[in-house]
C-alpha positions in Angstrom: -5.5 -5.8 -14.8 -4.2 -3.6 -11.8 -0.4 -4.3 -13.0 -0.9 -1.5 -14.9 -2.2 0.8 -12.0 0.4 -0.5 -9.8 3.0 0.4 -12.0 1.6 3.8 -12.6 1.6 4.2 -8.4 4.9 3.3 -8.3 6.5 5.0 -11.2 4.8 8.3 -10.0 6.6 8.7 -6.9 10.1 9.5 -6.3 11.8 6.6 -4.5 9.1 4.0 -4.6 10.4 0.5 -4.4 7.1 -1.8 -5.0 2.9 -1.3 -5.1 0.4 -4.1 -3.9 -3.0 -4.3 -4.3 -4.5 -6.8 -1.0 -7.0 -7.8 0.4 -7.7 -7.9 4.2 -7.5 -11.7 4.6 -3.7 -11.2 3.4 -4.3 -12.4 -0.1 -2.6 -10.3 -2.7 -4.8 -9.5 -5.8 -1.8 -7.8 -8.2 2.1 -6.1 -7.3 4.5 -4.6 -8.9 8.0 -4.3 -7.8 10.3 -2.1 -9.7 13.7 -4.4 -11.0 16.0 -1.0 -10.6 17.2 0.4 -7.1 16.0 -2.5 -5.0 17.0 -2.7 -1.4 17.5 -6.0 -0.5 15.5 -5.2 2.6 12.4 -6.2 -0.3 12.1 -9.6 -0.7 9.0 -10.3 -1.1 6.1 -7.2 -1.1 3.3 -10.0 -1.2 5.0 -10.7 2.2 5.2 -7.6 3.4 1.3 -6.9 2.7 0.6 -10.0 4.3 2.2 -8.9 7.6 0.5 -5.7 7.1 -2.7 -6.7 6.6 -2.7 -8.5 10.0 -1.6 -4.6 11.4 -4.6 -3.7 9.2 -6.7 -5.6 11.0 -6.0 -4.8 14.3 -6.2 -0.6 13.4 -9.9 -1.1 11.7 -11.3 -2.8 15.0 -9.5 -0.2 17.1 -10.7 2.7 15.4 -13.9 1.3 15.1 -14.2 0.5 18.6 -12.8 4.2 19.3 -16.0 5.5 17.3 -13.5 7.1 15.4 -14.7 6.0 11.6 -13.1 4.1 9.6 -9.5 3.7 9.3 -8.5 5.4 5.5 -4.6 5.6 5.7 -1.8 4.3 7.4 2.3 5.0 7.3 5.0 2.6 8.7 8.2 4.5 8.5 11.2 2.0 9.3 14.8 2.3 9.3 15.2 1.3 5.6 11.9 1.5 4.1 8.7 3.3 3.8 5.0 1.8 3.7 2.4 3.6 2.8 -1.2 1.8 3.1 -4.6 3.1 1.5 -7.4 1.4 2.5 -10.0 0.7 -1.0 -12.8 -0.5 0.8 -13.9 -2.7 3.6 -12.1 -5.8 2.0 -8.8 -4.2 0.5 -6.0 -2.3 0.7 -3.3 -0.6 -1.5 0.1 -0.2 -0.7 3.5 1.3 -1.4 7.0 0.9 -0.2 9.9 3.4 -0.8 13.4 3.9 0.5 14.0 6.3 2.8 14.7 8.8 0.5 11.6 8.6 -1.2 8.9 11.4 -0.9 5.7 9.9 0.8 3.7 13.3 0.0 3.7 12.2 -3.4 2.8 8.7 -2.3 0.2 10.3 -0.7 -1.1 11.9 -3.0 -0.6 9.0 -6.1 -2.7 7.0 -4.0 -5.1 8.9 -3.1 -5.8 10.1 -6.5 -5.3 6.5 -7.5 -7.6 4.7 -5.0 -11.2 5.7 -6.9 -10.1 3.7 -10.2 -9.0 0.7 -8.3 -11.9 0.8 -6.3 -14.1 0.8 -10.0 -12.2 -1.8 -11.3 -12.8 -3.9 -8.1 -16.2 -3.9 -8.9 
């Protein structure tokens, strides 16, 4: 059901490795990983968002706690890849890694654009 989504994420954007759709307890709803250009730095991107959503956790209750509203997006640059994290709604989250070389503007953007049908299909 959000495969198709996913793919559409990560087909969009220049350098984009893998798309997960999560929720904030660290289970993974749908992913897609692209089979060409893989770094073997991906393994596993339902492992990756469950590490993240941990981080996840820990931002919301900060920025909360800050008064500062809820947290909406997140970046995690790394040597070798990219993560880009848009929050849905209070109990999930979507993400997207790329290589280095990838353009995260476009992520951005995709996922931005992207995050109002997920969010209707969630419900």
């Amino acid at each position: 059901m959000f495969k198709d989504t996913l793919r559409q994420i990560v087909d969009q954007t220049e350098g984009a490795i893998a798309g997960l759709l999560m929720g904030f307890d660290g289970i993974a709803v749908d992913s897609y990983t692209r089979d060409e250009g893989l770094t073997p730095n991906v393994k596993d991107i339902n492992e990756i968002g469950m590490e993240f959503s941990v981080i996840l956790g820990s931002i919301k209750r900060a920025a909360e706690a800050l008064e500062a509203g809820g947290a909406k997006e997140v970046a995690i640059q790394a040597e070798h890849l990219t993560t880009l994290i848009r929050v849905i709604n209070e109990d999930y989250f979507v993400a997207l890694t790329m290589r280095p070389d990838g353009n995260p503007g476009k992520g951005r953007f995709i996922l931005r654009t992207a995050a109002p049908k997920i969010m209707q299909e969630l419900q």
